[in-house]
C-alpha positions in Angstrom: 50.2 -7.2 12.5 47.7 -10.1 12.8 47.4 -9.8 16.7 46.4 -6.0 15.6 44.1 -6.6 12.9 42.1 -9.6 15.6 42.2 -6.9 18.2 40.3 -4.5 16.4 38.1 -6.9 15.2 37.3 -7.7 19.1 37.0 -4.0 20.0 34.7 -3.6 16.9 32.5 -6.9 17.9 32.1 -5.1 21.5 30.9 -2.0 20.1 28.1 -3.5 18.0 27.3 -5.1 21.5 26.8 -2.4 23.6 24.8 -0.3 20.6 22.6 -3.8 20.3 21.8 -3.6 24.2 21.2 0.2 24.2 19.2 -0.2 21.9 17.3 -3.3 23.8 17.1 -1.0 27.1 15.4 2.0 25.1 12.6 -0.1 24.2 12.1 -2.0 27.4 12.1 0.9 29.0 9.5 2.7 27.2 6.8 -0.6 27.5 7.9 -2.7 30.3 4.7 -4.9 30.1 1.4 -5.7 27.8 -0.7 -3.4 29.7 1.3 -0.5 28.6 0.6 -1.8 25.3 -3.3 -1.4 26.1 -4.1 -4.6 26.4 -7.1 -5.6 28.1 -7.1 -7.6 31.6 -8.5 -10.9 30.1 -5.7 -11.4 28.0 -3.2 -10.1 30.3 -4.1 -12.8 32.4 -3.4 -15.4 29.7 -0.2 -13.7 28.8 0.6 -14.0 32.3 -0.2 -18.1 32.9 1.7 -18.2 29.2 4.6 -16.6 30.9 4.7 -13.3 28.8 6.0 -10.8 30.9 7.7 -8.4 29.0 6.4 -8.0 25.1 8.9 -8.4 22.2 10.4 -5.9 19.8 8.1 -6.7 17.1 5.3 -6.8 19.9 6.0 -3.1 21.3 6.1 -1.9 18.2 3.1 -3.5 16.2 0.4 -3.8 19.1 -0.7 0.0 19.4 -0.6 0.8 16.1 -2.8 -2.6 15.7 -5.1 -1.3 18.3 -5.6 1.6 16.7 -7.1 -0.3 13.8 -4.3 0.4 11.0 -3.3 -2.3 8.7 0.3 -3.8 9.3 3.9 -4.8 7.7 5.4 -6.6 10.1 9.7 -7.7 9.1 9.9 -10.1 11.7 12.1 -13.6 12.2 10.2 -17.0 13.0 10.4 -17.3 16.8 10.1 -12.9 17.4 6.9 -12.8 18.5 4.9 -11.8 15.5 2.5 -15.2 16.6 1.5 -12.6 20.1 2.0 -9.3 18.0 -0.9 -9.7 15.5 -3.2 -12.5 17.8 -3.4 -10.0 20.8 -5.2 -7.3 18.8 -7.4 -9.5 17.1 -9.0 -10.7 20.0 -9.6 -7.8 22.0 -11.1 -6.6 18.9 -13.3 -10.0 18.9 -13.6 -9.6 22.5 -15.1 -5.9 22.1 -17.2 -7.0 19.2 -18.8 -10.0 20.8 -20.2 -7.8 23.5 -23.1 -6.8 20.4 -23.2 -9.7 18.7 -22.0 -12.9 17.3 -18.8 -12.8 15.2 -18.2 -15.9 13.5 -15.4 -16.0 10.8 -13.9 -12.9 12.5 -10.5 -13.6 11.5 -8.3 -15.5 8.8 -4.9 -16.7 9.2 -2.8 -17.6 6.1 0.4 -20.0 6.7 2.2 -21.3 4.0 2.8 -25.2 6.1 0.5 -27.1 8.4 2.7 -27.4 11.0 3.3 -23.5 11.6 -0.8 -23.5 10.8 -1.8 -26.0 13.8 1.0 -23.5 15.9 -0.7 -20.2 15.2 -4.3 -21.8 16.2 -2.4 -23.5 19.5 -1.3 -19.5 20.1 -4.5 -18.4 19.5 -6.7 -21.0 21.8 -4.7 -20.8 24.5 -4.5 -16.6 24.6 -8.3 -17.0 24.0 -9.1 -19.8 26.5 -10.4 -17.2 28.6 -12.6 -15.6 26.6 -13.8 -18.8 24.4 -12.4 -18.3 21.7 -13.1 -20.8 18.9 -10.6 -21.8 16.2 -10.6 -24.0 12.9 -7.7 -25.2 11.4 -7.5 -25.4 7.2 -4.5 -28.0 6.3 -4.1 -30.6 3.9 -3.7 -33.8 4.7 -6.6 -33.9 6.8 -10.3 -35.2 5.9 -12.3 -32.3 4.6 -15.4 -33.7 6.2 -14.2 -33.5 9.8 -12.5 -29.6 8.9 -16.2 -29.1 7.3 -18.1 -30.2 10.3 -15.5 -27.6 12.4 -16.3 -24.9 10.4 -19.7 -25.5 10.7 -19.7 -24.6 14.8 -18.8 -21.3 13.1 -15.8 -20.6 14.4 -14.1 -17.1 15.3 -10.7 -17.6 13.7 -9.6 -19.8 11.0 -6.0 -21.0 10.2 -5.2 -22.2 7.2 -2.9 -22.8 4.2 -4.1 -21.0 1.1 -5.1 -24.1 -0.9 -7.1 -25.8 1.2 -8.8 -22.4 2.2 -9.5 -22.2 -1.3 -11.2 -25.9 -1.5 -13.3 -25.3 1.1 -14.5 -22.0 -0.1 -15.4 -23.9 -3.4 -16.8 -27.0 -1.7 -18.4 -26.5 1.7 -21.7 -25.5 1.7 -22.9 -22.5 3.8 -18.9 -21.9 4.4 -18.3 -18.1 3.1 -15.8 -15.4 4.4 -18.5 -12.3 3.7 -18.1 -11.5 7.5 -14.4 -11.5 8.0 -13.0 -7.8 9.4 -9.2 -9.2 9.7 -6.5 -11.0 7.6 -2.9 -12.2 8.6 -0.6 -13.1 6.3 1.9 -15.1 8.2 5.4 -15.5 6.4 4.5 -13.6 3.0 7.3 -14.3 1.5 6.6 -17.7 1.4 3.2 -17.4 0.7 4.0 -15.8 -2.5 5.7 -18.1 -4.5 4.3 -20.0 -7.6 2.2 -22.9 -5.4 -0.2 -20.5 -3.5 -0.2 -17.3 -5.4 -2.9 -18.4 -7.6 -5.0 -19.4 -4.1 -4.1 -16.1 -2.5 -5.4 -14.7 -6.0 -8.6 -15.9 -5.3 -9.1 -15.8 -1.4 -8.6 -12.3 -2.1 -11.2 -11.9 -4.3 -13.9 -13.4 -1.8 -13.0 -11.6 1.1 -14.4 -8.1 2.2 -12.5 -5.3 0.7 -13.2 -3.3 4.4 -10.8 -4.9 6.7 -7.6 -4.8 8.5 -4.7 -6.7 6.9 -1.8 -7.6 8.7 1.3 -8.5 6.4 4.5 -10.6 8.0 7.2 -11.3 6.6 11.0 -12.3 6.7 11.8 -10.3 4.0 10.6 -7.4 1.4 10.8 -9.1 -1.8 9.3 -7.5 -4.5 6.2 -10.0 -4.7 5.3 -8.8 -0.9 5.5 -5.1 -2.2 3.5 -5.8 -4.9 1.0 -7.7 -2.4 1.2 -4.8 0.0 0.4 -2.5 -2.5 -2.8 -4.7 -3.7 -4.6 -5.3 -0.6 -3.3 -3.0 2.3 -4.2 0.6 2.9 -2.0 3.2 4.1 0.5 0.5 5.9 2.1 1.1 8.9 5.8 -0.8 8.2 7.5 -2.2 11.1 10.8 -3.7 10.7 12.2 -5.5 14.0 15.2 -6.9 12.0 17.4 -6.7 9.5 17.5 -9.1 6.4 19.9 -11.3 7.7 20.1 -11.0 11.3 18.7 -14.3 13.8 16.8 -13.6 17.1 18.0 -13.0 20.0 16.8 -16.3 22.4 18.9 -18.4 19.0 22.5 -19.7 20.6 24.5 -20.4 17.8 27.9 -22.3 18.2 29.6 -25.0 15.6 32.2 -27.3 15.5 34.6 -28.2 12.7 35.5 -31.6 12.7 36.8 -34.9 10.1 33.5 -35.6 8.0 34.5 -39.9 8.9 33.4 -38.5 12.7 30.3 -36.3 11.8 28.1 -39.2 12.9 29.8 -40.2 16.1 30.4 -36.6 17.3 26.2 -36.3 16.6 25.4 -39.0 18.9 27.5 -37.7 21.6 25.7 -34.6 21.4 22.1 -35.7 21.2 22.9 -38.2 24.1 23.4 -35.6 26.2 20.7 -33.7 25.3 18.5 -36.6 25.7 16.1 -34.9 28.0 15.3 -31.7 24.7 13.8 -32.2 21.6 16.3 -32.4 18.4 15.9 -31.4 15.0 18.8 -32.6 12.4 18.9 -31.5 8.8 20.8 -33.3 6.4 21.2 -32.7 3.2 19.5 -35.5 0.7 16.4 -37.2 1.7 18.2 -40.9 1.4 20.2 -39.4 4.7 17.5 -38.7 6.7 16.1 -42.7 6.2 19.8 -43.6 7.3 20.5 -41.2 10.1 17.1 -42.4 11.6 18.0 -45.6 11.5 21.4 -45.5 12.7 20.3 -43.6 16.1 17.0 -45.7 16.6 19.5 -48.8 16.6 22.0 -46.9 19.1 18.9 -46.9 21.2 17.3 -43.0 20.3 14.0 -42.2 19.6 14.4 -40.4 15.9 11.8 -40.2 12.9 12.9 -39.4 9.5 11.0 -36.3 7.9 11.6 -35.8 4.2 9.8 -34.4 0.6 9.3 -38.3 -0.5 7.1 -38.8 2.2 2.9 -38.6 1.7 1.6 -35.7 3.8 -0.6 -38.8 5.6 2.8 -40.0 6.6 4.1 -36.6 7.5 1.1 -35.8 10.0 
């Protein structure tokens, strides 16, 4: 009966599979490239020296209808592509702007953490590099007199994180967003809970009400419906995965072990991946001070990251 029951559950799993790579063929089949998408030869060739060849889901998807100049919903996973999905249309739309005159402030990225911030502006510089594209980053922790004297070369796109947006629209002179035709709102969801929404509250209330909005998000709570409702018009809504589903490049495996050996099994496995990059989470802040310390004395290169830490620290 059990041997049944697992077998099923096999044939079942396979099923799912082959419907899951249909469904991948169907859309690499219809756009096999960016230039399908209508994306313009300068930034095909940085999507080529990035090594973008073939566009993602969310990319297919969200780039024409971004050309097109509609405003965008976007239910994406971090590491889908949403970065390329809304950055691409923005600067051909810079790019076909510049050619009458200067457009400063052009664009406006809102992330709810630095570190995803300074990524987003990374993304953008380097698709841009071609076309000299110029980016400010908006993040605390950092001296507002050298992010003042950035925006005063007048940028074309600004990343930032809602409250320090909001500082320097209150403090820098000269600094305004009157001119801005597009809006991103990277990770929504996150953006929308109690320590921003005041700051997106008044960003919005500065900004020109004719632009293009683009909305991303993991989820549709009922905070980034009300949002959407508020500051988007006639939305198209793209939805490149399901609520709970991971993308597809993330290999998942686990191990089930006795909790005394957690440790030892750890360094094993980060030995041999010496050569990559590791992230471990644990799950109080006094364990990431002691599992630091434990692998820095078994000779590994590990920092401790943590919510007691000052952001000076953290950066």
């Amino acid at each position: 009966m059990a041997d049944d029951l697992v077998e099923k559950q096999r044939q079942e799993r396979e099923e799912e599979e082959e419907v899951v790579e249909e469904e991948d063929e169907e859309v690499e089949g219809e756009t096999r490239s960016f230039k399908d998408l209508g994306i313009c030869e300068q930034l095909l060739e940085a999507c080529e020296h990035l090594g973008w060849q073939i566009p993602t889901r969310i990319q297919v998807e969200a780039i024409p209808h971004a050309l097109e100049g509609k405003d965008l919903i976007g239910l994406a996973q971090t590491g889908s592509g949403k970065t390329g999905a809304f950055a691409l249309p923005i600067l051909q739309a810079l790019l076909e702007a510049s050619q009458k005159s200067v457009q400063a402030f052009f664009a406006c990225v809102l992330s709810p953490t630095r570190e995803l911030a300074i990524q987003i502006a990374e993304q953008f510089e380097a698709l841009g590099s071609g076309i000299g594209v110029r980016c400010a980053v908006l993040v605390g922790g950092v001296d507002m007199v050298q992010q003042a004297i950035n925006l005063g070369k007048r940028p074309h796109v600004v990343v930032a994180t809602p409250g320090r947006l909001v500082d320097h629209l209150s403090n820098t002179k000269g600094f305004s967003l009157r001119t801005l035709k597009y809006l991103v709102l990277d990770e929504a969801d996150r953006l929308l809970n109690e320590d921003f929404e005041k700051s997106l509250d008044e960003i919005l209330k500065v900004i020109p009400r004719e632009r293009r909005t683009y909305l991303f998000s993991a989820t549709m709570t009922k905070k980034v419906r009300k949002l959407q409702r508020a500051c988007l018009r006639n939305p198209v809504k793209i939805e490149a995965a399901s609520k709970y589903s991971t993308v597809d490049t993330l290999k998942q495996q686990y191990c089930f072990l006795p909790a005394k050996f957690k440790d030892c099994y750890l360094v094993y496995i980060l030995t041999e991946m010496s050569g990559s990059t590791s992230m471990v989470f644990t799950r109080t802040c006094d364990a990431t001070l002691f599992l630091s310390l434990v692998l820095r004395n078994l000779g590994l290169r590990a920092i401790p990251i943590n919510g007691h830490m000052s952001q000076v620290c953290l950066i």
